[in-house]
mmCIF file of the protein (N, C-alpha, C, O) and its ligand, coordinates in Angstrom:
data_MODEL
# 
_entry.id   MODEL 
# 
loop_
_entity.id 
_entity.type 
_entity.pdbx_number_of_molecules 
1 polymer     1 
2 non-polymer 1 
# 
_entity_poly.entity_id                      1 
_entity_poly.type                           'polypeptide(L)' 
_entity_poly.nstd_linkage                   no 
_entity_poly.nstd_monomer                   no 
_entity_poly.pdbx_seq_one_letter_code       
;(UNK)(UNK)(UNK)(UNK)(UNK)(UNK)(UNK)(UNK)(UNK)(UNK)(UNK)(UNK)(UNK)(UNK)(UNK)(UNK)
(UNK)(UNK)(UNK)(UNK)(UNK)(UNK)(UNK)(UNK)(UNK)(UNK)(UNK)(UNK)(UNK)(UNK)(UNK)(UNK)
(UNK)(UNK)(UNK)(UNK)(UNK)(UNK)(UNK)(UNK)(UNK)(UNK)(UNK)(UNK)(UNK)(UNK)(UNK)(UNK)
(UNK)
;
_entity_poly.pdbx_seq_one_letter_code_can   XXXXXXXXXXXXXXXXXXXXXXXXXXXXXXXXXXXXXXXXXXXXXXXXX 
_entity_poly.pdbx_strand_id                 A 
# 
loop_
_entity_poly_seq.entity_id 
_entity_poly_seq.num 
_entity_poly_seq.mon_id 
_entity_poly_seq.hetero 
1 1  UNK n 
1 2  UNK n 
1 3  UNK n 
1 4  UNK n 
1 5  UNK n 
1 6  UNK n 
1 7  UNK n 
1 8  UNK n 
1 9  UNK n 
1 10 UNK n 
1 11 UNK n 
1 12 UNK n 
1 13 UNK n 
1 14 UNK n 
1 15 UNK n 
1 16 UNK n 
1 17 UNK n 
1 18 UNK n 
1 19 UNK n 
1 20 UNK n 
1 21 UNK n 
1 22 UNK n 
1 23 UNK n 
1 24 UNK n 
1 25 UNK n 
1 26 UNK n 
1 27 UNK n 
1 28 UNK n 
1 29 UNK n 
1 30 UNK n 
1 31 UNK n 
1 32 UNK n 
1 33 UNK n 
1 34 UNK n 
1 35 UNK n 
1 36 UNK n 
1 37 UNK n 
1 38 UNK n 
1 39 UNK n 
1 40 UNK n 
1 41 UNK n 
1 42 UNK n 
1 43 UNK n 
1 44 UNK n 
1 45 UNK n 
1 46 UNK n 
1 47 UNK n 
1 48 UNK n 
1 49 UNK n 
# 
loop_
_struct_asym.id 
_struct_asym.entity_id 
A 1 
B 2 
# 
loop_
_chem_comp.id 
_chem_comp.type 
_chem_comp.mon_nstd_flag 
UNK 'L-peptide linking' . 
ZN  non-polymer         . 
# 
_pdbx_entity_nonpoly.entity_id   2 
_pdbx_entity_nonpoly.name        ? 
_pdbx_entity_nonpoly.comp_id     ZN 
# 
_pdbx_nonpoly_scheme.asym_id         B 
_pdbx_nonpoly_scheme.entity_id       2 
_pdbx_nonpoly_scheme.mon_id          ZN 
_pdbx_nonpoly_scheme.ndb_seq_num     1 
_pdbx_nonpoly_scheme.pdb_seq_num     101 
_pdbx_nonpoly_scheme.auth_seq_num    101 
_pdbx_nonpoly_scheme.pdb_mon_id      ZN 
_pdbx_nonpoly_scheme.auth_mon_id     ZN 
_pdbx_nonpoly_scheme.pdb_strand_id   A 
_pdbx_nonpoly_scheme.pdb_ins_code    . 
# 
loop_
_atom_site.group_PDB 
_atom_site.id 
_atom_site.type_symbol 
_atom_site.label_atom_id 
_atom_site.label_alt_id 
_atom_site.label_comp_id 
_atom_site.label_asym_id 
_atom_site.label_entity_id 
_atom_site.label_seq_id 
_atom_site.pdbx_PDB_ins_code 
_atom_site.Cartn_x 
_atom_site.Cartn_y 
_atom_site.Cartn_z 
_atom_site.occupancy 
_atom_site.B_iso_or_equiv 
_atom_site.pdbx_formal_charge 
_atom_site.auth_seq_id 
_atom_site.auth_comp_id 
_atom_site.auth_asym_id 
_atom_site.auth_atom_id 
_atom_site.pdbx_PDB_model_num 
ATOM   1   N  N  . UNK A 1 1  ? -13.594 3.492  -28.840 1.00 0.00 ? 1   UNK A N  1 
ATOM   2   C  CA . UNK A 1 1  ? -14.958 3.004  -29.096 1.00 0.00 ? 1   UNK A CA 1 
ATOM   3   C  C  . UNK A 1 1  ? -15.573 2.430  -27.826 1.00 0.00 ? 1   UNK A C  1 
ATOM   4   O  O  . UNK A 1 1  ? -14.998 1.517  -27.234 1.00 0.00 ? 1   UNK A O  1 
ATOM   5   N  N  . UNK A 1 2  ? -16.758 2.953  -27.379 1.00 0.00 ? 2   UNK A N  1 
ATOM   6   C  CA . UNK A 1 2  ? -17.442 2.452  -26.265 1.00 0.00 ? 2   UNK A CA 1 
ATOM   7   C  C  . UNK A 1 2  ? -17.877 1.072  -26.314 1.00 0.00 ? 2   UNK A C  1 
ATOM   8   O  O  . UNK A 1 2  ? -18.636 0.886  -27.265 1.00 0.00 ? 2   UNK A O  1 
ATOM   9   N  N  . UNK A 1 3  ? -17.634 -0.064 -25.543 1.00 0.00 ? 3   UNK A N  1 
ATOM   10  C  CA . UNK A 1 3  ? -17.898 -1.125 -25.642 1.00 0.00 ? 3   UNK A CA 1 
ATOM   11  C  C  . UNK A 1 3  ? -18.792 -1.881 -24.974 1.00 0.00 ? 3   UNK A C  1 
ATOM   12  O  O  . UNK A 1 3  ? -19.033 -3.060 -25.233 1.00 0.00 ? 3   UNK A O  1 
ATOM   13  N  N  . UNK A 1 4  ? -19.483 -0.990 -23.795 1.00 0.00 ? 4   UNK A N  1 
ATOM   14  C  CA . UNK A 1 4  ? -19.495 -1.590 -22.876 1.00 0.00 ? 4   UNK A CA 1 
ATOM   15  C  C  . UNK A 1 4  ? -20.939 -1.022 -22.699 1.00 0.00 ? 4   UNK A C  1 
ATOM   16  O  O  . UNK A 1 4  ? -20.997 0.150  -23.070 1.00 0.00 ? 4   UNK A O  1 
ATOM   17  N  N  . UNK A 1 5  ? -22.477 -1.674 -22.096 1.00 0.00 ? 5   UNK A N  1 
ATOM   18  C  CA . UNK A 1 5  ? -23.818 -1.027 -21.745 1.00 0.00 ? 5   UNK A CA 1 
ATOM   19  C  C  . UNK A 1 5  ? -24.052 -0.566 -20.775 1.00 0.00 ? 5   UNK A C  1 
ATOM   20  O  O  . UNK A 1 5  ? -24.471 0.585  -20.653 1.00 0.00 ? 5   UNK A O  1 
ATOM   21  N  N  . UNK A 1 6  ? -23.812 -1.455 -19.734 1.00 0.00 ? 6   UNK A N  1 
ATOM   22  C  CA . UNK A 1 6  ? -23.881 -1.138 -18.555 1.00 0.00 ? 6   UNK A CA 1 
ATOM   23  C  C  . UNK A 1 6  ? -23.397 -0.549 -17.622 1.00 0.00 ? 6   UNK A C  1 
ATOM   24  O  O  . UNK A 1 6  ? -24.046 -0.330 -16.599 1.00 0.00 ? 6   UNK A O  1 
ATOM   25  N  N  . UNK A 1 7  ? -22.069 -0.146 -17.797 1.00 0.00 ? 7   UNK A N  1 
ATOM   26  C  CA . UNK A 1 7  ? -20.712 0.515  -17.113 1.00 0.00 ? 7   UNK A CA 1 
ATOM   27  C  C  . UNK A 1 7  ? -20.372 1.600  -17.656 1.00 0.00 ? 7   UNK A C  1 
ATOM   28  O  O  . UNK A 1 7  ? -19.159 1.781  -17.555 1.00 0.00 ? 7   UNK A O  1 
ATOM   29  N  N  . UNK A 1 8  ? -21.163 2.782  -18.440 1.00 0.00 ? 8   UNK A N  1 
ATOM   30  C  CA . UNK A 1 8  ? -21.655 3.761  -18.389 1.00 0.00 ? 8   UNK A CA 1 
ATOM   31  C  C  . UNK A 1 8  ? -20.863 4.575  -17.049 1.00 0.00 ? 8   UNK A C  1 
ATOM   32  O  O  . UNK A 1 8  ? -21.083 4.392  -15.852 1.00 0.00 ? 8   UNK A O  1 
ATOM   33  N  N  . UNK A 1 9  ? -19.975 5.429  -17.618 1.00 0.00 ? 9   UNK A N  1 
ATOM   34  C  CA . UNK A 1 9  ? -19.845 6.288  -16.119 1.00 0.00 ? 9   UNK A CA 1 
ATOM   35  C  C  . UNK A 1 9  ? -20.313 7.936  -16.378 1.00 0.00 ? 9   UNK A C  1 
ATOM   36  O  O  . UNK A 1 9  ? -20.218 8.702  -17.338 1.00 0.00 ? 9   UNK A O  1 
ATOM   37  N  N  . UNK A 1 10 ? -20.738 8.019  -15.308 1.00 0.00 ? 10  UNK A N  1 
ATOM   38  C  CA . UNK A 1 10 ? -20.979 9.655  -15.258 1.00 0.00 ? 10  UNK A CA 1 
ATOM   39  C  C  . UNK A 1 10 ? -19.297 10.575 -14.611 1.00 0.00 ? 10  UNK A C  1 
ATOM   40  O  O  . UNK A 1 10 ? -18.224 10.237 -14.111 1.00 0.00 ? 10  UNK A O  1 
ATOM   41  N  N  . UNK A 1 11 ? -19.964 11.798 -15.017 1.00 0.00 ? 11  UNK A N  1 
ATOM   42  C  CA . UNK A 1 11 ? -19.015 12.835 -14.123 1.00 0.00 ? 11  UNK A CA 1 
ATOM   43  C  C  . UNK A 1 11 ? -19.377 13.567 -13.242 1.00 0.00 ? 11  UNK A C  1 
ATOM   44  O  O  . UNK A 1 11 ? -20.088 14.509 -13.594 1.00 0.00 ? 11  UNK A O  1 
ATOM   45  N  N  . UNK A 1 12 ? -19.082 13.447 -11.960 1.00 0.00 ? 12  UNK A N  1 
ATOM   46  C  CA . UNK A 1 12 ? -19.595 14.953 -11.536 1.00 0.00 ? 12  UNK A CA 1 
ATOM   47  C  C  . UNK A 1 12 ? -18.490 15.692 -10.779 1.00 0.00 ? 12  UNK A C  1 
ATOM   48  O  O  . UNK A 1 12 ? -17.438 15.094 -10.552 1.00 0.00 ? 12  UNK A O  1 
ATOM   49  N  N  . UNK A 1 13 ? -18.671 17.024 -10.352 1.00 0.00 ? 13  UNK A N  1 
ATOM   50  C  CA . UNK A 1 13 ? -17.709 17.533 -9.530  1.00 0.00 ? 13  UNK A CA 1 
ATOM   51  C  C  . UNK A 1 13 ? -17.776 17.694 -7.686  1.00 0.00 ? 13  UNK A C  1 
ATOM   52  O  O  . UNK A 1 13 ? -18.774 18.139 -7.120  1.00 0.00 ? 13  UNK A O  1 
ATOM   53  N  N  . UNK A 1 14 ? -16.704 17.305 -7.057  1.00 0.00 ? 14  UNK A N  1 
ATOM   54  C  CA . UNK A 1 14 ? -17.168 17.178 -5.578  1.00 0.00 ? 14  UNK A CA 1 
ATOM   55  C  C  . UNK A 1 14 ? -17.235 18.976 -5.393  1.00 0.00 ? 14  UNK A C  1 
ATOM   56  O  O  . UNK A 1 14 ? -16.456 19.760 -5.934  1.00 0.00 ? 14  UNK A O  1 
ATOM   57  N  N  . UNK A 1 15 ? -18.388 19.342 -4.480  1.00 0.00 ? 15  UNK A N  1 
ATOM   58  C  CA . UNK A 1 15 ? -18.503 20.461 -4.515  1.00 0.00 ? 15  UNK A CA 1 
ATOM   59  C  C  . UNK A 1 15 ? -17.635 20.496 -3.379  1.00 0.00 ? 15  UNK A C  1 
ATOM   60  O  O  . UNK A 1 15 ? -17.693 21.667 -3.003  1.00 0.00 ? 15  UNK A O  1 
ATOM   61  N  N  . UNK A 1 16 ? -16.837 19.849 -2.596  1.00 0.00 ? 16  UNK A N  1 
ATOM   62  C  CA . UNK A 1 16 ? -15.586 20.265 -1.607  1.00 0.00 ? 16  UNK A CA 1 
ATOM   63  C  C  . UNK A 1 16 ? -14.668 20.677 -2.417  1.00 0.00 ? 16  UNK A C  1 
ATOM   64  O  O  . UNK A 1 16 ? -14.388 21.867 -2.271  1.00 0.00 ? 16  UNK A O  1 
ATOM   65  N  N  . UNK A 1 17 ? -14.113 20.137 -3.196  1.00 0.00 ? 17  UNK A N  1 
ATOM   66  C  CA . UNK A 1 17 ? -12.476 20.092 -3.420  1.00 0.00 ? 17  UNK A CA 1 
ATOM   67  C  C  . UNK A 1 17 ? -12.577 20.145 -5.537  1.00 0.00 ? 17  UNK A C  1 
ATOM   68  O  O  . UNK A 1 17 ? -11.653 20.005 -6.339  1.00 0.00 ? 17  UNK A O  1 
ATOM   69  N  N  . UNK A 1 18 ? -14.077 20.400 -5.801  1.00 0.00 ? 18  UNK A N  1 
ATOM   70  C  CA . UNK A 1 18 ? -14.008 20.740 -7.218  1.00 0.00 ? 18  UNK A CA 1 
ATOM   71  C  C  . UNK A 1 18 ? -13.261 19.311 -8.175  1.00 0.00 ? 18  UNK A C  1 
ATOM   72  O  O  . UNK A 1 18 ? -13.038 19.260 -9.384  1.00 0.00 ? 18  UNK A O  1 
ATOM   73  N  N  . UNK A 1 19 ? -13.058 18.469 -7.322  1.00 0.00 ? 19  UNK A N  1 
ATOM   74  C  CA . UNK A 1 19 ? -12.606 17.366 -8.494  1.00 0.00 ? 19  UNK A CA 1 
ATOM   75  C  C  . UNK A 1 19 ? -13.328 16.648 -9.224  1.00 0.00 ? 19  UNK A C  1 
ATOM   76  O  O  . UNK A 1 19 ? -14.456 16.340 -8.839  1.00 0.00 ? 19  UNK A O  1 
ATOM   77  N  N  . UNK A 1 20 ? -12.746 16.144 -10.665 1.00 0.00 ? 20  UNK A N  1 
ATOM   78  C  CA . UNK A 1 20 ? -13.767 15.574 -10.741 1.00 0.00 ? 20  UNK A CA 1 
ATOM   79  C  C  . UNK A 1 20 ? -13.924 14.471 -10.742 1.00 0.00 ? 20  UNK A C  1 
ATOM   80  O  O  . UNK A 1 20 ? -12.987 13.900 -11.299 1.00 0.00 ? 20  UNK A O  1 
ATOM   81  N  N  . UNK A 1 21 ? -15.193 13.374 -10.135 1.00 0.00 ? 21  UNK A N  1 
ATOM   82  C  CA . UNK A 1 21 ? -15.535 12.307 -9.903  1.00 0.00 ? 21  UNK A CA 1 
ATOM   83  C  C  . UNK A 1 21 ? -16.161 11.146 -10.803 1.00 0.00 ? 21  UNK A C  1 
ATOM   84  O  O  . UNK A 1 21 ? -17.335 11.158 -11.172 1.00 0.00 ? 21  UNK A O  1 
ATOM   85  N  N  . UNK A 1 22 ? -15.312 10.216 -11.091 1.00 0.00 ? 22  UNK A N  1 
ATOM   86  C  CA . UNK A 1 22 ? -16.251 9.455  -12.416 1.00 0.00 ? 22  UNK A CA 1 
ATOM   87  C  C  . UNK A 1 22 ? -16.906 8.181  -11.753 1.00 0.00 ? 22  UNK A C  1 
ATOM   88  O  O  . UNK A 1 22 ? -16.212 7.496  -11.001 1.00 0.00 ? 22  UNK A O  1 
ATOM   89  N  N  . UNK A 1 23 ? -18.007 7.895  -11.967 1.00 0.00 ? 23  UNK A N  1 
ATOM   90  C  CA . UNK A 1 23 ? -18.403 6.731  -11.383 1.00 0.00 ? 23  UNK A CA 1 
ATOM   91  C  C  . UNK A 1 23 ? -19.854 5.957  -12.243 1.00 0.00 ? 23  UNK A C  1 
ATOM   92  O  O  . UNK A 1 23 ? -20.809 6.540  -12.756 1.00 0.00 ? 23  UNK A O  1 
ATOM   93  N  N  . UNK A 1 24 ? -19.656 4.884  -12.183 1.00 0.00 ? 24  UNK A N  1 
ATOM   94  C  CA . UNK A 1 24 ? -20.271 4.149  -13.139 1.00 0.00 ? 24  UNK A CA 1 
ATOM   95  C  C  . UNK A 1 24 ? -21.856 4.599  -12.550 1.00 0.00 ? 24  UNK A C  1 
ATOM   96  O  O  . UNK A 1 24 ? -22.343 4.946  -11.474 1.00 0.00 ? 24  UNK A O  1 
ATOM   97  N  N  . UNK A 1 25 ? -22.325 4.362  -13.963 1.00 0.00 ? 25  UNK A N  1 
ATOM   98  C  CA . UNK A 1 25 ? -24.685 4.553  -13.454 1.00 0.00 ? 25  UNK A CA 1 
ATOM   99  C  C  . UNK A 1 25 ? -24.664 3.628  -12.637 1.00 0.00 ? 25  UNK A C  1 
ATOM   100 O  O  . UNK A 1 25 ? -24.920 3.829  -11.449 1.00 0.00 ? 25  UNK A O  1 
ATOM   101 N  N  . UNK A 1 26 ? -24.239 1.992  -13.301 1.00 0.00 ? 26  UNK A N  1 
ATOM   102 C  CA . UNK A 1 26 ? -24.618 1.363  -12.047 1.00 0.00 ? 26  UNK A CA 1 
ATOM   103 C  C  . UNK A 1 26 ? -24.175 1.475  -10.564 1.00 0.00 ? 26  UNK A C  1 
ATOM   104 O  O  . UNK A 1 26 ? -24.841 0.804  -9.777  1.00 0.00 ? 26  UNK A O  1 
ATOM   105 N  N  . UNK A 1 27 ? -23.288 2.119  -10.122 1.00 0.00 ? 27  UNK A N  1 
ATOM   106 C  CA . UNK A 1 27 ? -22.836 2.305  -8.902  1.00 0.00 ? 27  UNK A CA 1 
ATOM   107 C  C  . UNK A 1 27 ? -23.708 3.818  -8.314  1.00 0.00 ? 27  UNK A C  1 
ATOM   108 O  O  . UNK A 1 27 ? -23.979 4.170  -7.166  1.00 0.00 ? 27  UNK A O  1 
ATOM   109 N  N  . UNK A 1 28 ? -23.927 4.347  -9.386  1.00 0.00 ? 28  UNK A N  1 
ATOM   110 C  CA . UNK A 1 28 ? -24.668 5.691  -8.853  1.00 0.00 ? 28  UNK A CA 1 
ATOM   111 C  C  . UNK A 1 28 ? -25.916 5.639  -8.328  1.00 0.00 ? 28  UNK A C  1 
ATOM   112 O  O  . UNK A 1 28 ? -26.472 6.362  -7.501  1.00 0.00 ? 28  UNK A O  1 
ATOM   113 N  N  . UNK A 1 29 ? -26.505 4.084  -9.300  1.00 0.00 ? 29  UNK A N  1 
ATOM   114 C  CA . UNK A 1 29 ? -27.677 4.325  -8.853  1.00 0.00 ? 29  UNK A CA 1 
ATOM   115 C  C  . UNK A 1 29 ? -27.975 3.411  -7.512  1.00 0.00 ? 29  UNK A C  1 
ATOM   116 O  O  . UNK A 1 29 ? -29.121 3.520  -7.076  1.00 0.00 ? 29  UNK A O  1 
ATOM   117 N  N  . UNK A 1 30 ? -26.973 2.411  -6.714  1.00 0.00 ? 30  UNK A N  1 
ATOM   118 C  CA . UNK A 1 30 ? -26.936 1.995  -6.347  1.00 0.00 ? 30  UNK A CA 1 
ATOM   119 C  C  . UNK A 1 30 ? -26.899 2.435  -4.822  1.00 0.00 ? 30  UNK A C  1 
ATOM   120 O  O  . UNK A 1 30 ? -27.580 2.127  -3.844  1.00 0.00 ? 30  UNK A O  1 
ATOM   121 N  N  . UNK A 1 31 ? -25.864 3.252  -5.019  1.00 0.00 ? 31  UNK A N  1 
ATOM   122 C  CA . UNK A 1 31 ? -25.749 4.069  -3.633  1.00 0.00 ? 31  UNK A CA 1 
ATOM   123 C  C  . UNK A 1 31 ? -25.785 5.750  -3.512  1.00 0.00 ? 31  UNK A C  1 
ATOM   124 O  O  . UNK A 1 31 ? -25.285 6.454  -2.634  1.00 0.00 ? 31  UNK A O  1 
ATOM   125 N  N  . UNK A 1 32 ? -26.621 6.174  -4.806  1.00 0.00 ? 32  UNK A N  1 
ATOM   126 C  CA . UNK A 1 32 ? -26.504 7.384  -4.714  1.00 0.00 ? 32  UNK A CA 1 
ATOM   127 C  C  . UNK A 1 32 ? -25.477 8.544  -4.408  1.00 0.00 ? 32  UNK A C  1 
ATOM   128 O  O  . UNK A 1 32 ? -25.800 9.731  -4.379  1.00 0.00 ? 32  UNK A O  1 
ATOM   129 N  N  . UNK A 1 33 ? -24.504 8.179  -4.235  1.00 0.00 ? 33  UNK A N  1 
ATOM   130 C  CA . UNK A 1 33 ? -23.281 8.833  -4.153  1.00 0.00 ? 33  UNK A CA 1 
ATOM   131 C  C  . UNK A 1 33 ? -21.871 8.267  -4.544  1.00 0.00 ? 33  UNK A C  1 
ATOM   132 O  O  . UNK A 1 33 ? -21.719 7.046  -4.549  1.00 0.00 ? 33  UNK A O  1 
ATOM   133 N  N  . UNK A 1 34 ? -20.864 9.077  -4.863  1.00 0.00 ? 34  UNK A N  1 
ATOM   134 C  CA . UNK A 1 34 ? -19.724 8.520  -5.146  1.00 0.00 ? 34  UNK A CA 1 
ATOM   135 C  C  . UNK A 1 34 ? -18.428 9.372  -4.227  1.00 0.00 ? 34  UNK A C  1 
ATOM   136 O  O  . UNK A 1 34 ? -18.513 10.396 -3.550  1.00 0.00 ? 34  UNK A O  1 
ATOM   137 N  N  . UNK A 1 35 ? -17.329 8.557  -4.495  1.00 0.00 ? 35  UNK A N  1 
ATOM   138 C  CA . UNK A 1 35 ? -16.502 8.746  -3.708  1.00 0.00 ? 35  UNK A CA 1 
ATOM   139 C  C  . UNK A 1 35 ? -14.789 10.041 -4.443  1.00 0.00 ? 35  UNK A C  1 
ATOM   140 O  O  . UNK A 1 35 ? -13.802 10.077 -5.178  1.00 0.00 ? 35  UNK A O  1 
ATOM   141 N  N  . UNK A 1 36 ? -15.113 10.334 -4.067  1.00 0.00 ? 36  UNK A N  1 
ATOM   142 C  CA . UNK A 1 36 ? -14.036 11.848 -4.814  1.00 0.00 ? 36  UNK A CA 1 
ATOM   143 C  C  . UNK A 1 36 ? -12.694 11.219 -4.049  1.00 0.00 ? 36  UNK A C  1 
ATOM   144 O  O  . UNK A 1 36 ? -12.607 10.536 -3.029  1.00 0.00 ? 36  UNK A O  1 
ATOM   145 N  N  . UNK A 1 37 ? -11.825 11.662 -4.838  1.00 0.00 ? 37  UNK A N  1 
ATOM   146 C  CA . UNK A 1 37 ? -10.130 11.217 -5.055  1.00 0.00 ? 37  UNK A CA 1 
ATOM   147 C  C  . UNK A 1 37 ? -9.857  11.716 -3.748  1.00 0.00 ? 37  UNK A C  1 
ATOM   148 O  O  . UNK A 1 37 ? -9.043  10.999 -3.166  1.00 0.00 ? 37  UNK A O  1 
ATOM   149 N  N  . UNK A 1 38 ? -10.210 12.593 -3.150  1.00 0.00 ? 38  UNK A N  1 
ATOM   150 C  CA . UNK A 1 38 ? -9.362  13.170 -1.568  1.00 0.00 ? 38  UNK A CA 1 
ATOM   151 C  C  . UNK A 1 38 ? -10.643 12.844 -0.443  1.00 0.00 ? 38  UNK A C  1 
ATOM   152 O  O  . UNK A 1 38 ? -10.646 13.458 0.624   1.00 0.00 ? 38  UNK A O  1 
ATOM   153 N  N  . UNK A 1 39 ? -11.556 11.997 -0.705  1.00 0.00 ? 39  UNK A N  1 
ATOM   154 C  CA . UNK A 1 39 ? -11.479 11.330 0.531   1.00 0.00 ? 39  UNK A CA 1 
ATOM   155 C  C  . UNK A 1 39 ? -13.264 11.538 0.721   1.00 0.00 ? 39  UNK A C  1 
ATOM   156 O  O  . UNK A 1 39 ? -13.870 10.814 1.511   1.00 0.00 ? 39  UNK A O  1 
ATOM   157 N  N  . UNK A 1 40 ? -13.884 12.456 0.015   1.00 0.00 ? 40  UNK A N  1 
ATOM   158 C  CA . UNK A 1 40 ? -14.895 13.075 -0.011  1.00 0.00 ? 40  UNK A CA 1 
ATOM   159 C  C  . UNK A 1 40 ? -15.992 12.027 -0.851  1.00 0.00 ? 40  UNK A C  1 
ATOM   160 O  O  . UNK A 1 40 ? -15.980 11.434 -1.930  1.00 0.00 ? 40  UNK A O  1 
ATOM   161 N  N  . UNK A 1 41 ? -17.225 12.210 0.658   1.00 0.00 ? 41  UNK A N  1 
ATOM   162 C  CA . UNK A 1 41 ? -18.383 11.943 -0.316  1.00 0.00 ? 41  UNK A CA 1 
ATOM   163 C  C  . UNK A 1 41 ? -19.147 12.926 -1.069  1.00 0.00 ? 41  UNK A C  1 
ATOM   164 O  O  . UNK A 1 41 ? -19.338 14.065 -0.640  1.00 0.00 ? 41  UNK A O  1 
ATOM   165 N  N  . UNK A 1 42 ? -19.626 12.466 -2.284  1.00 0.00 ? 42  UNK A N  1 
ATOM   166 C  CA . UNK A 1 42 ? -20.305 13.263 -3.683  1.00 0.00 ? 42  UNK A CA 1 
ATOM   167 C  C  . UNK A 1 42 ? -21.512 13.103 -3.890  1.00 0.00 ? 42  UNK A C  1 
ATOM   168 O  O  . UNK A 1 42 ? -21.541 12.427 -4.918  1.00 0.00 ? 42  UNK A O  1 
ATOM   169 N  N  . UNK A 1 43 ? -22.941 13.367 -3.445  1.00 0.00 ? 43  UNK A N  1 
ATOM   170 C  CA . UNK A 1 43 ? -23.669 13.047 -3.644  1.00 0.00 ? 43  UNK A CA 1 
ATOM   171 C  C  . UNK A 1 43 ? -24.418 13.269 -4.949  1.00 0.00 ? 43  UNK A C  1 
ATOM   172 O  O  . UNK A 1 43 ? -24.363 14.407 -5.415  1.00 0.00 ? 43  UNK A O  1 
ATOM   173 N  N  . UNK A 1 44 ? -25.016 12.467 -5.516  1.00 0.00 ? 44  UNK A N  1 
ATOM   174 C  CA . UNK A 1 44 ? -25.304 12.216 -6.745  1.00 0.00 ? 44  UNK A CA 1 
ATOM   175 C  C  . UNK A 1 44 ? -26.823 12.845 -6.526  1.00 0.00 ? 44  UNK A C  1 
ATOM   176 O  O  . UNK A 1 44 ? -27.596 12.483 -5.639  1.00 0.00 ? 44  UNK A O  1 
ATOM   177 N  N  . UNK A 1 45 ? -27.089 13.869 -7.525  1.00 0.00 ? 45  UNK A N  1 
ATOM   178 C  CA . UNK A 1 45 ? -28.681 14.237 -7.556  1.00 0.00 ? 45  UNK A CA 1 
ATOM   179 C  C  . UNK A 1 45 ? -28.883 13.484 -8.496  1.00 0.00 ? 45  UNK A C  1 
ATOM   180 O  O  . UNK A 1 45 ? -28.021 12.782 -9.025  1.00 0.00 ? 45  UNK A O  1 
ATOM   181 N  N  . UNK A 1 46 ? -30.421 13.567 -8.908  1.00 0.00 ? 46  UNK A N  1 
ATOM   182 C  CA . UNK A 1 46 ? -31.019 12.489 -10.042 1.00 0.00 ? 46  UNK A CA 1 
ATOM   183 C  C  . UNK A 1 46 ? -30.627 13.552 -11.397 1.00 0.00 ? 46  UNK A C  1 
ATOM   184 O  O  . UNK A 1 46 ? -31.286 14.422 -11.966 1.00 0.00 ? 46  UNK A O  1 
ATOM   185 N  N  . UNK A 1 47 ? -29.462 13.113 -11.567 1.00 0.00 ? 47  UNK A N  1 
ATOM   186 C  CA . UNK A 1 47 ? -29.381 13.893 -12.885 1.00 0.00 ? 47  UNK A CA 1 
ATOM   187 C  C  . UNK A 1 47 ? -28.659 12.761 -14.185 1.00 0.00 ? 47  UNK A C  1 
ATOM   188 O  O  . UNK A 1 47 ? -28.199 12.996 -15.302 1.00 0.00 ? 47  UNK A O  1 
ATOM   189 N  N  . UNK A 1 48 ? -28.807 11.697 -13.521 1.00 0.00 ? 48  UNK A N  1 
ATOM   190 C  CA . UNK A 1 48 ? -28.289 10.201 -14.682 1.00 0.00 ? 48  UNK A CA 1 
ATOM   191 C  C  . UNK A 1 48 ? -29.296 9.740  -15.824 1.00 0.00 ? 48  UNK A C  1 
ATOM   192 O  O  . UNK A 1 48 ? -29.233 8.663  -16.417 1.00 0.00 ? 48  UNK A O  1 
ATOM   193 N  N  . UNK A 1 49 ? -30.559 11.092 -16.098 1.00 0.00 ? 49  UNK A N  1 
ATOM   194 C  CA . UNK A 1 49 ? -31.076 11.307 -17.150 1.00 0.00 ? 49  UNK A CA 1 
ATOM   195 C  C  . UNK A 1 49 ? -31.235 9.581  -17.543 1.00 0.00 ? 49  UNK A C  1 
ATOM   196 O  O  . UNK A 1 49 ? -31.747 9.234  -18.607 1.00 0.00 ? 49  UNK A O  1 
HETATM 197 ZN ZN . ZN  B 2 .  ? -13.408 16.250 -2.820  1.00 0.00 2 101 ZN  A ZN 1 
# 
């Protein structure tokens, strides 16, 4: 059961290495990108609807 409002995470996939990346809205929207498991930045398009 989801508990939580704000900490909301998205998914996306790093288009390097195809993994996939979970990172909270608030962090997405914060810095527009997230950080992928092998080292890679992910940039986040406006797709956090
Ligand atoms: Zn990657």
């Amino acid at each position: 059961m989801p508990s939580k409002d704000a900490d909301d995470e998205i998914e996306v996939r790093c288009p390097e290495c195809d993994a996939v990346v979970r990172v909270t809205v608030a962090e997405a929207e914060r810095t527009n990108k997230a950080k992928c498991p092998n080292g890679h930045e992910v940039p986040l398009a406006k797709a956090l609807g």
